[in-house]
C-alpha positions in Angstrom: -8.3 -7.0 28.9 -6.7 -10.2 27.8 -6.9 -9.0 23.9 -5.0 -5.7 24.6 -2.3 -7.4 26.1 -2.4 -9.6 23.3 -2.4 -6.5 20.9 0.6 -5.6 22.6 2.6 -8.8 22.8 2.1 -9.1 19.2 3.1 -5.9 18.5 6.1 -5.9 20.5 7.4 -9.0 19.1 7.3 -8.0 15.7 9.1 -4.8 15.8 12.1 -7.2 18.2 12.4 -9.5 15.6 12.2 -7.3 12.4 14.0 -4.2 14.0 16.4 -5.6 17.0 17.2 -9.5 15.7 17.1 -7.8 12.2 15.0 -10.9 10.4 12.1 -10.6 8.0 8.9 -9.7 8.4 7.1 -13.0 7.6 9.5 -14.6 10.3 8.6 -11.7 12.6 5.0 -12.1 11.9 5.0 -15.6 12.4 6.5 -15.2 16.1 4.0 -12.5 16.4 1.1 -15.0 15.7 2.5 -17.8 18.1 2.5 -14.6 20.8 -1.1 -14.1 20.5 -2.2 -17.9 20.0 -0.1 -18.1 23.7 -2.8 -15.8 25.2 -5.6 -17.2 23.7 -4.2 -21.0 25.4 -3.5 -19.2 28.5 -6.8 -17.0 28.9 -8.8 -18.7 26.5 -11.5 -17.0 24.0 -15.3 -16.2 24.4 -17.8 -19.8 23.4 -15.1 -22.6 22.3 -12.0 -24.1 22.1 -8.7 -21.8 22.1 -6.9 -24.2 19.3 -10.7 -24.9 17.5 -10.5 -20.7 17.2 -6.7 -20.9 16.3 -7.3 -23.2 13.4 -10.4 -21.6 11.8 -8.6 -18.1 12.3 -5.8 -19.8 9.9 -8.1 -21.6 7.6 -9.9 -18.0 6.9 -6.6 -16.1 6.2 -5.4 -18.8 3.9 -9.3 -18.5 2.0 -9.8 -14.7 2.7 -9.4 -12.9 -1.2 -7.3 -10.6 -0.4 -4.3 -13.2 0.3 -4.8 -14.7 -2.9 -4.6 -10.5 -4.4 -2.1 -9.7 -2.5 0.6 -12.8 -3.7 -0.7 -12.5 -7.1 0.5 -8.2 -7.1 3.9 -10.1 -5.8 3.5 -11.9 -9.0 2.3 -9.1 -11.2 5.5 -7.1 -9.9 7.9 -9.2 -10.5 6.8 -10.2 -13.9 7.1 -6.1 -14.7 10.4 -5.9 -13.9 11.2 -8.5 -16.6 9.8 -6.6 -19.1 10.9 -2.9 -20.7 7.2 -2.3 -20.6 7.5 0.6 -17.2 10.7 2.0 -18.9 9.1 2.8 -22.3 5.9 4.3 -19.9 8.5 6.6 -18.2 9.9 7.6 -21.8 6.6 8.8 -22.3 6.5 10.8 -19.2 9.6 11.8 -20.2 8.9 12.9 -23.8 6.4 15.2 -22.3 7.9 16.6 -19.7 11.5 17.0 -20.4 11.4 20.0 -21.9 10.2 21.8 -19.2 12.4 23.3 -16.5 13.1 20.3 -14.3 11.7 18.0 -16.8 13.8 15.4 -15.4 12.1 16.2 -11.9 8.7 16.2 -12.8 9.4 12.7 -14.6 10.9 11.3 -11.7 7.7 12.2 -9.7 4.8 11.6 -12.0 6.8 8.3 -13.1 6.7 7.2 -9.5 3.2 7.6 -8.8 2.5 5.8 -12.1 4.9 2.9 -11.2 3.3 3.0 -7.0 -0.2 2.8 -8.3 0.6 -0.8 -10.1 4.1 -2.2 -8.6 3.0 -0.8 -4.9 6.5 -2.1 -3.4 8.8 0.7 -2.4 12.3 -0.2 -3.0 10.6 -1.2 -6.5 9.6 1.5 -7.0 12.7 3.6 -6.4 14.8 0.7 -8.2 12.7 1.4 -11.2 12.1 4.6 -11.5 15.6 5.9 -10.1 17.6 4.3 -12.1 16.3 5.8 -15.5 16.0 9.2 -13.3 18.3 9.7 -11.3 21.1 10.2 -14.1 19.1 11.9 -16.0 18.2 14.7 -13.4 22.5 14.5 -12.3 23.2 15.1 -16.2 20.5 17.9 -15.9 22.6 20.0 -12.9 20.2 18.3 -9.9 22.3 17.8 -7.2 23.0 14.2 -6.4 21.6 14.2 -2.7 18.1 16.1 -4.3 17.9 13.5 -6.8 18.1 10.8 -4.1 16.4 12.3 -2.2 13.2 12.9 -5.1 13.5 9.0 -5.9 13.2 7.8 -2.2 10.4 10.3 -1.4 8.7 9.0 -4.1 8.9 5.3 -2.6 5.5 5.9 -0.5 3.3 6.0 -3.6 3.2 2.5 -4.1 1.2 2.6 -0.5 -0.8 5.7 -0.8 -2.3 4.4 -4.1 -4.6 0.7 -4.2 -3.6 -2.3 -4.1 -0.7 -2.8 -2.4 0.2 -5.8 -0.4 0.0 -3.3 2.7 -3.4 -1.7 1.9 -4.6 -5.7 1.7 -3.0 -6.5 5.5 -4.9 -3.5 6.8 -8.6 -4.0 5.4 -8.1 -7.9 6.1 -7.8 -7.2 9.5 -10.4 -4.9 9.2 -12.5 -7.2 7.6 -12.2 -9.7 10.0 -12.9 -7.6 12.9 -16.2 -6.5 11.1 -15.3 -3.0 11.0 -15.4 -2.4 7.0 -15.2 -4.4 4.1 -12.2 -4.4 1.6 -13.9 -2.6 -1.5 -14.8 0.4 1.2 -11.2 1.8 1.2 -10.5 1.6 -2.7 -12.2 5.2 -3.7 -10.9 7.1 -0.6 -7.4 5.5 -1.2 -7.3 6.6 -4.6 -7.9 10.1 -3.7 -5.6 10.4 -0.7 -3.1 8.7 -3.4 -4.2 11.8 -5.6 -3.7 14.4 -3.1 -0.3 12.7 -2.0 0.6 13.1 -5.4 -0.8 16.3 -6.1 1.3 17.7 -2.6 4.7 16.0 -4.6 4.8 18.3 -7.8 3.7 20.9 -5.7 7.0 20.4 -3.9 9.0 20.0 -7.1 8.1 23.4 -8.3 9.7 24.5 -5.4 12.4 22.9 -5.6 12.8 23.3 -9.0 13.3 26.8 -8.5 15.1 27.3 -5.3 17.4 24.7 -6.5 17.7 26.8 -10.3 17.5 23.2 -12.4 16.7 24.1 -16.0 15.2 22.0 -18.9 16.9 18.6 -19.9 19.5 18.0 -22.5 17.5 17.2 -25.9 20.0 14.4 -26.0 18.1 12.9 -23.9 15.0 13.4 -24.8 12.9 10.8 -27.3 10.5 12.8 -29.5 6.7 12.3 -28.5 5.5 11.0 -31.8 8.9 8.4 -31.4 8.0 7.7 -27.9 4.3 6.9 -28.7 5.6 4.8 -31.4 7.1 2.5 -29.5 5.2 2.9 -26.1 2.3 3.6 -26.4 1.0 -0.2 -25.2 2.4 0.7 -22.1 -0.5 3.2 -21.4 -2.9 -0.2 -21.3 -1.7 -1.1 -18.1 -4.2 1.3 -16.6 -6.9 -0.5 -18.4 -7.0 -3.5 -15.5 -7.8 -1.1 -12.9 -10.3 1.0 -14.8 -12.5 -1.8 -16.5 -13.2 -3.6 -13.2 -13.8 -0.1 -11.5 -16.2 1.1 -14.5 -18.3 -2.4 -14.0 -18.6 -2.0 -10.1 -19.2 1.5 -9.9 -21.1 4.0 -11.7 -23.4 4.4 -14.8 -22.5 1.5 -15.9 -22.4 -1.1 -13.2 -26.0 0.3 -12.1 -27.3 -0.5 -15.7 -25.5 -3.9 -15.6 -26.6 -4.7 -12.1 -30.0 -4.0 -13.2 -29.7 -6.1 -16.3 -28.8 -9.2 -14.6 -31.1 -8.5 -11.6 -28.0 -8.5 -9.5 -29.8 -6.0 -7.0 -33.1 -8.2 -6.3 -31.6 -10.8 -4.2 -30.6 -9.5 -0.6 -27.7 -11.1 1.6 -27.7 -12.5 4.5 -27.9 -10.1 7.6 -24.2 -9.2 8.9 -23.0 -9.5 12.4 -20.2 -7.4 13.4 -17.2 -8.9 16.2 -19.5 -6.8 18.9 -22.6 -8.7 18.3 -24.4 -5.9 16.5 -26.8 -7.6 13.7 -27.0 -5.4 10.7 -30.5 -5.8 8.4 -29.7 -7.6 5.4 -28.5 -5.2 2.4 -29.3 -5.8 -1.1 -26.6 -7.3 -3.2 -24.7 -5.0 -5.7 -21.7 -5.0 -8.6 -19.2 -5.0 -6.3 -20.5 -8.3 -4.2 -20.3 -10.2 -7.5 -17.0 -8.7 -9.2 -14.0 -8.7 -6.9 -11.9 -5.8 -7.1 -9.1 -7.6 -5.4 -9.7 -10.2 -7.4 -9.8 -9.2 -11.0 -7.8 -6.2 -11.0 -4.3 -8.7 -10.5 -5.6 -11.4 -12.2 -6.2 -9.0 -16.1 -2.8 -7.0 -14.6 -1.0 -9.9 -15.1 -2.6 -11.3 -18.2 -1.7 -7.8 -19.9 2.0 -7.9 -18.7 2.2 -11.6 -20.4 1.0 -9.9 -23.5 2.7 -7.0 -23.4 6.1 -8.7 -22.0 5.8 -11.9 -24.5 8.9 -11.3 -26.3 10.8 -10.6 -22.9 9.1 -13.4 -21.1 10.3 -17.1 -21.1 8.8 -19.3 -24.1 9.8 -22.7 -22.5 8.3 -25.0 -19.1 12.4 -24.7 -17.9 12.0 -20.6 -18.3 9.6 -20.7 -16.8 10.5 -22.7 -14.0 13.2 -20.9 -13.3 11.0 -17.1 -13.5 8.8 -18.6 -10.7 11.4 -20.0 -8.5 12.7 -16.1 -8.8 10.0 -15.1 -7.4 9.6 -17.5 -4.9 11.4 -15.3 -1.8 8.8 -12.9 -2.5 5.8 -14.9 -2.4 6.9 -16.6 1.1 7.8 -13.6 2.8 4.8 -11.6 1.7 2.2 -14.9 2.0 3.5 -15.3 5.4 3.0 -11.8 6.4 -1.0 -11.3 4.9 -1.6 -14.8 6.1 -0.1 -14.3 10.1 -1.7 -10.9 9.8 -4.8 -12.0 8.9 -4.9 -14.9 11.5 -3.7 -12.7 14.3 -6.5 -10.5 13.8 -9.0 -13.5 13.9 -7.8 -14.7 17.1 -7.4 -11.2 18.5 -11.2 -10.7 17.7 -12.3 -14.4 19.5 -10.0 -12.6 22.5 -13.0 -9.7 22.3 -10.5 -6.8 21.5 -12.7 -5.0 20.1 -15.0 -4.6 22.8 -11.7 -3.9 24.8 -11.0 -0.8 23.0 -14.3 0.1 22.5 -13.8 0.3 26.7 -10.3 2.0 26.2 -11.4 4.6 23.9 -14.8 6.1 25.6 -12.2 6.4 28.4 -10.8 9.1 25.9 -12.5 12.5 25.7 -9.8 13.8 22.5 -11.1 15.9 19.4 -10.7 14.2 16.1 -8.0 16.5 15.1 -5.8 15.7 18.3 -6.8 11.9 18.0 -5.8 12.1 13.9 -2.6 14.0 15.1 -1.8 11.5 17.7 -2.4 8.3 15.7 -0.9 9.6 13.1 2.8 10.5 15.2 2.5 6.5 16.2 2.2 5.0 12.9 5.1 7.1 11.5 7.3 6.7 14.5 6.3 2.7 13.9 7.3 2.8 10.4 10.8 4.3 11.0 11.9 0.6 11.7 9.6 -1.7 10.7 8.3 -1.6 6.8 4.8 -0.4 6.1 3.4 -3.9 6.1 4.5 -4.6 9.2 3.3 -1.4 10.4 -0.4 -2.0 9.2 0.2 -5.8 10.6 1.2 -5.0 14.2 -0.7 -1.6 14.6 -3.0 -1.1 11.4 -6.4 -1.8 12.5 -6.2 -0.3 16.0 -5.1 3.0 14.5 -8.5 2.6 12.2 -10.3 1.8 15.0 -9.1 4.1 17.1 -9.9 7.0 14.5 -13.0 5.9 14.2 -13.8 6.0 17.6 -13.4 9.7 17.4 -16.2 10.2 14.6 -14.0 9.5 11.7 -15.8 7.3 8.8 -13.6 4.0 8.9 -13.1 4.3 4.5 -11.1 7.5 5.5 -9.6 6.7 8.5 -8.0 3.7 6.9 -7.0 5.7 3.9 -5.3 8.4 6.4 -3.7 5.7 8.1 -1.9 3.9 5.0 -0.9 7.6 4.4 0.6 7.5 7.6 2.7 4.7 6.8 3.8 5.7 3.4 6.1 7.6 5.0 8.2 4.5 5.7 10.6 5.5 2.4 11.2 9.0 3.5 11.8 7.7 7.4 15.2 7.8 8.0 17.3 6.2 9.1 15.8 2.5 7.7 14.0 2.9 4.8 15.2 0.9 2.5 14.2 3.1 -0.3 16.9 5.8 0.7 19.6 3.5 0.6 18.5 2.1 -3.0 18.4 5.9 -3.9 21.5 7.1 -2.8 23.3 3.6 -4.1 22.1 5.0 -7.4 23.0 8.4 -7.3 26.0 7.8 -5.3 25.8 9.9 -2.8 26.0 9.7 1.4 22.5 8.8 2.5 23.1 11.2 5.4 22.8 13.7 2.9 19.3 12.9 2.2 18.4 12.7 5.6 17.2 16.2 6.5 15.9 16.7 3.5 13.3 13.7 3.4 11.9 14.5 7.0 11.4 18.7 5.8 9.9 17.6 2.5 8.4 14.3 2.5 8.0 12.6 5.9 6.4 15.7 8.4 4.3 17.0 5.4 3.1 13.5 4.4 2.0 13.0 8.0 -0.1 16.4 7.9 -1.5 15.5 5.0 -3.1 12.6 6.4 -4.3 14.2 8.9 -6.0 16.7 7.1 -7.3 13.7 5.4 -8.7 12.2 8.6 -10.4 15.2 9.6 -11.9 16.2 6.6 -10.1 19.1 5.4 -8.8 17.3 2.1 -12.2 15.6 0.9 -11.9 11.8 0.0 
């Protein structure tokens, strides 16, 4: 069992050093990697050299294509926020739906599923979205704490939606313990990201009129035609995700598949971590167009013609945007990278044969195992971030799910719902504190209310997911 004490070590060392020494995540999951590279010296791994597996499980993290997605969404991001291209999408939003009673609301919630399903970072998200909100719903009678409270609840669309630097740890380490490939999870994701949205105007409806918040000023509103106007561009940032999507899948990627004869040459057979040899499948659209490949790199060409005028014009600008983004990049690189190369090793240590033992010990309906997983993964996320949830428990949750008869697609989608939770888990999310800076209001405040409305809820909705209930 030498790879499920490794599991552990490596989890436990990451939530010490992120939650108890307080230091990031890529430091934490750098530590966490030495931890299981320890075992693998000390008990060696199955047919080879312990350092031999360590180096190759390095060298395929750094070439895997989801580390290269996942820094250039860091890149994508930060390039957004230099740009007034996301503000004139919320005046849109906002055009649309401010004159209905709790315009301002709606906004804030439709605006932050719009802004998680491209930015994917939480604190951004809030950041973004709250502070064109947040006074907007105050100056429309919302209490300060509610509209805190909206804003940071909101923070867990930028996981429950593709493609976010979380969603890449998970199916990486997935991936590399053969138990799904990284296209598998986009479609599922997408509708769980739906749902969770779907479940969050739901809620403002309610709140809306418990809470008695009436339409917004017309002050504040832009005119839709004025909006549109000036705007309107920002609606082509959708147009990145749906192009490559419309060429992989569907009508047309089977007529373009079968114009280029893409489907006539087979690949070569595929042999999972547990020695099972699959037949060889013939090859399809999505083999030869990376989703996690295209879908940052035409996101970001957009944003630098979109942003041009906001965007530097010289080498030194330039420069100096890049070395702004810099923190980003290491922390995040780090983390998919350590991720990524834990789960390598962890695989040469046989752990998942080891659980495959450890779960037929368990004899647990799916619902009680979706239940179950799903309690660990939010009470994991209350101090670590959601990446560093997926990192140090991610894949065992999957597998663990999956163990019980759940398709691995939509146990990996419940399970990143699971840890969307991490911006309505108080009391570390950093998205409530980003919220309430805004609004100015005690965090405390918001407390209760993001466990009643966003955290417990969230959590039955992926289970739900998990078992079926709410189709993906």
């Amino acid at each position: 069992m030498t790879g499920v004490w490794a599991l552990l070590a490596f989890v436990g060392v990451i939530v010490f050093w992120n939650a108890v020494v307080k230091r990031n995540i890529g430091e934490a999951m750098a530590i966490g990697f030495v931890a299981v590279c320890g075992f693998a010296l000390v008990g060696g791994v199955a047919g080879g050299s312990a350092w031999h597996s360590i180096g190759e499980a390095v060298l395929d993290a750094m070439q895997e294509e989801v580390t290269f997605a996942g820094l250039a969404f860091v890149f994508m991001s930060y390039l957004l926020t230099r740009t007034p291209v996301l503000d004139r999408l919320i005046d849109l939003l906002n055009s649309g739906l401010g004159r209905l009673r709790g315009g301002s609301v709606y906004t804030a919630t439709v605006a932050g599923g719009a802004f998680g399903a491209i930015a994917h970072v939480g604190a951004a998200v809030t950041a973004a979205v709250g502070s064109v909100t947040v006074p907007w719903m105050k100056r429309s009678g919302v209490k300060p704490e509610l509209a805190a409270t909206v804003v940071a609840g909101g923070a867990g669309m930028g996981v429950s939606f593709p493609f976010s630097a979380t969603m890449f740890i998970l199916v990486g380490g997935l991936a590399a313990q053969g138990v799904m490939q990284p296209d598998e999870i986009v479609a599922p994701l997408a509708l769980a990201g739906l749902w969770c949205l779907g479940y969050r105007i739901v809620l403002v409806w309610y709140l809306v009129r418990r809470n008695g918040i009436e339409p917004m000023s017309r002050a504040d509103l832009l005119p839709l035609r004025q909006s549109l106007r000036t705007g309107w561009t920002s609606l082509l940032l959708f147009l990145p995700i749906l192009v490559p999507l419309l060429l992989t899948r569907g009508p047309v990627a089977e007529a373009l598949g079968t114009y280029s004869g893409v489907g006539e040459q087979l690949k070569k057979p595929v042999v999972l971590s547990d020695g099972t040899a699959l037949a060889a499948q013939p090859y399809a659209m999505p083999d030869v167009i990376s989703l996690v490949t295209w879908i940052p790199v035409l996101m970001i060409a957009l944003v630098l013609v979109l942003g041009r005028r906001h965007l530097p014009r010289t080498a030194a600008g330039w420069r100096t945007t890049i070395a702004g983004a810099a923190p980003s990049f290491g922390v995040i690189g780090i983390t998919i990278v350590a991720a990524f190369s834990a789960s390598n090793v962890l695989a040469d240590l046989g752990l998942a044969g080891q659980l495959k033992q450890v779960l037929t010990g368990l004899d647990a309906p799916a619902w009680l195992m979706a239940v179950a997983i799903g309690v660990i993964v939010v009470a994991t996320a209350v101090p670590l971030t959601a990446s560093a949830t997926m990192a140090a428990i991610g894949p065992v949750a999957v597998v663990a799910l999956v163990g019980a008869g759940i398709p691995a697609p939509v146990a990996a989608a419940a399970v990143l719902i699971f840890a969307s939770t991490e911006g309505a888990s108080p009391p570390s999310g950093a998205p409530i504190y980003v919220a309430s800076g805004i609004a100015r209001v005690d965090p405390v405040k918001t407390f209760l209310p993001l466990l009643r409305y966003y955290c417990l809820p969230i959590l039955g909705l992926g289970v739900l997911i998990a078992v079926g209930v709410l189709p993906v």
